[in-house]
C-alpha positions as CSV (number, residue, x, y, z in Angstrom):
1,X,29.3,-21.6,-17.7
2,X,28.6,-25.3,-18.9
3,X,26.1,-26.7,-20.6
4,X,23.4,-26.8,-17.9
5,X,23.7,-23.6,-16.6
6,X,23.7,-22.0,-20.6
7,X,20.4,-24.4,-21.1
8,X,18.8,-22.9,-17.6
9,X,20.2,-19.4,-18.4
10,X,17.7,-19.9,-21.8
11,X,15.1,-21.0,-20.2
12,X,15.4,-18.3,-17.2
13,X,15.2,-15.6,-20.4
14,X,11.9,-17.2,-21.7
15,X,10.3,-17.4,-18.3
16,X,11.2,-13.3,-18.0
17,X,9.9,-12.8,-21.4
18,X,6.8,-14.5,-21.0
19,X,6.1,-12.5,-17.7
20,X,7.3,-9.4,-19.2
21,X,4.7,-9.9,-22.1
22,X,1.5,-11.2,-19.4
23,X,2.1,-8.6,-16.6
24,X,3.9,-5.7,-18.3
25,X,7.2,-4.0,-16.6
26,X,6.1,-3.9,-13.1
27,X,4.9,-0.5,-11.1
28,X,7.7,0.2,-8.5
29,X,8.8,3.4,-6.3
30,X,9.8,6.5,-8.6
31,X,12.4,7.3,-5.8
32,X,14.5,4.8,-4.1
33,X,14.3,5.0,-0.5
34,X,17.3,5.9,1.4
35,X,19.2,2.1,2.1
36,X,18.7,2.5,5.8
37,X,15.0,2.8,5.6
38,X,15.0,0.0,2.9
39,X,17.0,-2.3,5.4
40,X,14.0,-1.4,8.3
41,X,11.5,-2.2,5.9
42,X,12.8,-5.7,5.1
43,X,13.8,-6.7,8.5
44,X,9.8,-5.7,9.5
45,X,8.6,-7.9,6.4
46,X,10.5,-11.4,7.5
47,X,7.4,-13.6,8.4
48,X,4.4,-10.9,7.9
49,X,2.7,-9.4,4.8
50,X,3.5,-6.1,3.4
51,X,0.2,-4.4,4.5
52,X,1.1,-4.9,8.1
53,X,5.5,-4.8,7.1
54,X,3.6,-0.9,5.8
55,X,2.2,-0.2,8.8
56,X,4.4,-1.7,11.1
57,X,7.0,0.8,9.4
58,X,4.5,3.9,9.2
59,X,3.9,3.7,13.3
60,X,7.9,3.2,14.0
61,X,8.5,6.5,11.7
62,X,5.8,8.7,13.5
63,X,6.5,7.3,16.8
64,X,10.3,8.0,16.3
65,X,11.0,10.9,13.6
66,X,14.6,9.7,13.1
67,X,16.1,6.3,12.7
68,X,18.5,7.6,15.8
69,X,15.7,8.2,17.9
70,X,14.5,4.4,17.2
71,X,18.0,3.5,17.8
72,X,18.5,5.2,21.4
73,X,14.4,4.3,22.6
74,X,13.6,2.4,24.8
75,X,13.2,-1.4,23.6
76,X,9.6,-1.8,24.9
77,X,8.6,1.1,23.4
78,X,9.8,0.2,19.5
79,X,8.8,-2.9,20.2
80,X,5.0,-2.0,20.7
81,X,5.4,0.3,17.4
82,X,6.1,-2.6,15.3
83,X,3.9,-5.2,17.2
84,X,1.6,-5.6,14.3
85,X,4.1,-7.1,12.1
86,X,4.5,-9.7,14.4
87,X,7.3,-11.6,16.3
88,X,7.9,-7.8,17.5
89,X,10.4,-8.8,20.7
90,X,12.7,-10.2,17.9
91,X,12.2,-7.1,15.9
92,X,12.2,-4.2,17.9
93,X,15.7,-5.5,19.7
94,X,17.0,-6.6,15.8
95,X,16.2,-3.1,14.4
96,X,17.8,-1.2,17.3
97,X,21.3,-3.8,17.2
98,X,21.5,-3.1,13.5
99,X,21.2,0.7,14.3
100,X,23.8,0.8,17.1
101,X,26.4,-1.6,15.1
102,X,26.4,0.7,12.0
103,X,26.9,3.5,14.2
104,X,29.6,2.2,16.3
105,X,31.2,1.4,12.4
106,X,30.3,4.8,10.2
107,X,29.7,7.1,13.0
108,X,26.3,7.8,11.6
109,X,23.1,5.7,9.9
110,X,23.8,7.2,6.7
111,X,24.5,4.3,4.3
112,X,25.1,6.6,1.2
113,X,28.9,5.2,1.1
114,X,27.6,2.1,-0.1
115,X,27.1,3.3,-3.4
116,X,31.0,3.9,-4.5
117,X,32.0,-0.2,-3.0
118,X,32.1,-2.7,-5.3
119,X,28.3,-4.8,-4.8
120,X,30.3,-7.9,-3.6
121,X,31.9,-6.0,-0.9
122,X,28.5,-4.2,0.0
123,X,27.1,-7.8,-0.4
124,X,29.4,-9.2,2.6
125,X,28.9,-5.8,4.7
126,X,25.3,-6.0,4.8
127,X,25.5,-9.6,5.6
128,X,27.8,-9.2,9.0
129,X,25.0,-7.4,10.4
130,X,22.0,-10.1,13.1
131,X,18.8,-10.6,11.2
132,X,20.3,-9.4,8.0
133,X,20.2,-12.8,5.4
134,X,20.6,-13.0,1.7
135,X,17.4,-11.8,0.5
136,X,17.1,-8.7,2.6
137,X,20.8,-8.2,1.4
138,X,19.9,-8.2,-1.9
139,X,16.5,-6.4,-2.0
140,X,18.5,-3.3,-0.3
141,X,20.8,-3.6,-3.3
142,X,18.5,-3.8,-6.2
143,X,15.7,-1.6,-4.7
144,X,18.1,1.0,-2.8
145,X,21.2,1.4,-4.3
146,X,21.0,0.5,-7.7
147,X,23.1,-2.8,-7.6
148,X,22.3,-6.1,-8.9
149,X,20.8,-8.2,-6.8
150,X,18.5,-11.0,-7.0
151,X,16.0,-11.8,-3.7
152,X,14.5,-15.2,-3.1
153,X,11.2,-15.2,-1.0
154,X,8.8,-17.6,-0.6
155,X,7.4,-16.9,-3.8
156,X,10.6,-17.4,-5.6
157,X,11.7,-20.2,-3.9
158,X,8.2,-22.1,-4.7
159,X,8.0,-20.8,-8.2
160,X,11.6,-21.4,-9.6
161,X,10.9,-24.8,-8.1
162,X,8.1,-25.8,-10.0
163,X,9.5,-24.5,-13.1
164,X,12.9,-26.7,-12.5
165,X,15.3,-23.7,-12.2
166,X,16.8,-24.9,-9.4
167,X,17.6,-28.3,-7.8
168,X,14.6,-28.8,-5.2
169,X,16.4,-29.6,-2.3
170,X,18.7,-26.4,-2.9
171,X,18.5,-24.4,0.0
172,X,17.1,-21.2,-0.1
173,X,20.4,-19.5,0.7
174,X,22.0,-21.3,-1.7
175,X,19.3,-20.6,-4.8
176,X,20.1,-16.7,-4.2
177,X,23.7,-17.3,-5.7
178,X,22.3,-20.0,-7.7
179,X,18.9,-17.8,-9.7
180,X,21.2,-14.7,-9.5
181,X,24.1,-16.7,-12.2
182,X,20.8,-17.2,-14.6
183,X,18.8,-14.3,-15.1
184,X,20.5,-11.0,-16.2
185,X,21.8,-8.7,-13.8
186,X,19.7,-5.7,-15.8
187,X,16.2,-8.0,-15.6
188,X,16.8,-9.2,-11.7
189,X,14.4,-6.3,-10.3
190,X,11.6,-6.9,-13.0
191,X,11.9,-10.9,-12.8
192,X,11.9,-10.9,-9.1
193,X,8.7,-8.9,-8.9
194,X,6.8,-10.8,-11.9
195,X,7.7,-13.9,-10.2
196,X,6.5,-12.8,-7.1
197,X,3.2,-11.9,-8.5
198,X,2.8,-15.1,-10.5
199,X,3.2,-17.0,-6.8
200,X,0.9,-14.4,-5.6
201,X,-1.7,-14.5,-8.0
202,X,-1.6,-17.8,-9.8
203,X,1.2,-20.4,-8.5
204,X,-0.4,-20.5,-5.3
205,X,1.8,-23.1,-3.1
206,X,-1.8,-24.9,-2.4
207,X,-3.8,-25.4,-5.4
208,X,-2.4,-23.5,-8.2
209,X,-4.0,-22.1,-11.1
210,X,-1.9,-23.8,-13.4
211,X,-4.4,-23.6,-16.2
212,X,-4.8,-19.5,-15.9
213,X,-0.7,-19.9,-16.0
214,X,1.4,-17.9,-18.8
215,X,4.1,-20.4,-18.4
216,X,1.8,-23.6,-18.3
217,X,3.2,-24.5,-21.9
218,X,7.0,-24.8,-20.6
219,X,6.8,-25.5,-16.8
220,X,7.2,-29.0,-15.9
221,X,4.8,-29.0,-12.7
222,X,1.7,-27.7,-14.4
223,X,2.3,-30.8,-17.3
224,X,2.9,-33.5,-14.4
225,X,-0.7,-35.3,-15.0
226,X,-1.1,-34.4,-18.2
């Protein structure tokens, strides 16, 4: 690692540690979801909030009981379950090609065999599949099978941003390798959600509350007019 990677790897530790101490370990499931439901999930949260990602998901499930009976419906009709979470012609068809192609490949939807391949190789599988990018990639890693992986949202990208963690024309693709080489692999799941709360909450990308912000003392865009 060379020298500005070991100075931004520092500073990524302080940012975590300074989260960790204002918002506490963050409250996620007890149970990890089975990866198949976490990769429906994250394909119905691209462009929408989680409320209506929730019950975009909650309609599909009591509409269809099993992922193979959204698989085999017809289009039109998983479409309309999923409507509220918007741009539902490109995710009803999206979900039902994912479901199909791992078929065709494993025979079943049942992604437990992820679990015994190495995470780069479950890295590049998840990524072969339409509609299927970096972040939901890694958020079915860290929040489904236990593997390290570090998701960039909007939230992420704005924040580690401001803070200078990453070059600002780095594209979002690019800052998942990038974030992921700086924070630990064991703090990734915590970081990613106390970041996303602090863009949430405070770092709005209009008008942030950079006076109400725990890292106000060490990030660089809250001491720009200062």
């Amino acid at each position: 690692m060379n020298n500005d990677l070991k100075t931004l790897s520092h500073f990524a530790k302080e940012i975590h540690q300074r989260l960790l101490c204002f918002y506490g370990e963050p409250e996620w499931r007890n149970n990890p979801p089975p990866a198949v439901d976490e990769l429906i999930l994250t394909i119905l949260s691209q462009n929408t909030n989680d409320v209506n990602r929730d019950k975009a998901f909650n309609r599909l499930r009591q509409r269809f009981p099993t992922w193979e009976e959204v698989r085999d419906a017809p289009t039109e009709d998983v479409i309309e379950a999923v409507r509220i979470a918007g741009l539902a012609n490109q995710k009803g068809s999206r979900l039902q090609n994912v479901l199909r192609q791992i078929t065709e490949e494993r025979g079943s939807l049942d992604l437990e065999f992820l679990k015994s391949w190495p995470p780069d190789e479950v890295h590049a599988w998840l990524l072969k599949f339409k509609g299927v990018g970096p972040k939901t990639a890694a958020i079915v890693m860290q929040f489904s099978l236990g593997m390290p992986g570090f998701p960039v949202d909007t939230h992420v990208y704005r924040v580690s941003g401001r803070l200078g963690l990453r070059p600002q024309k780095m594209t979002v693709e690019k800052a998942h390798v990038h974030l992921a080489a700086l924070f630990a692999p064991e703090t990734y799941g915590t970081a990613h959600l106390n970041i996303i709360r602090l863009g949430r909450e405070i770092c709005h990308a209009r008008k942030p509350q950079c006076e109400a912000c725990p890292l106000r003392g060490v990030c660089p865009y809250a001491e720009r007019d200062e």
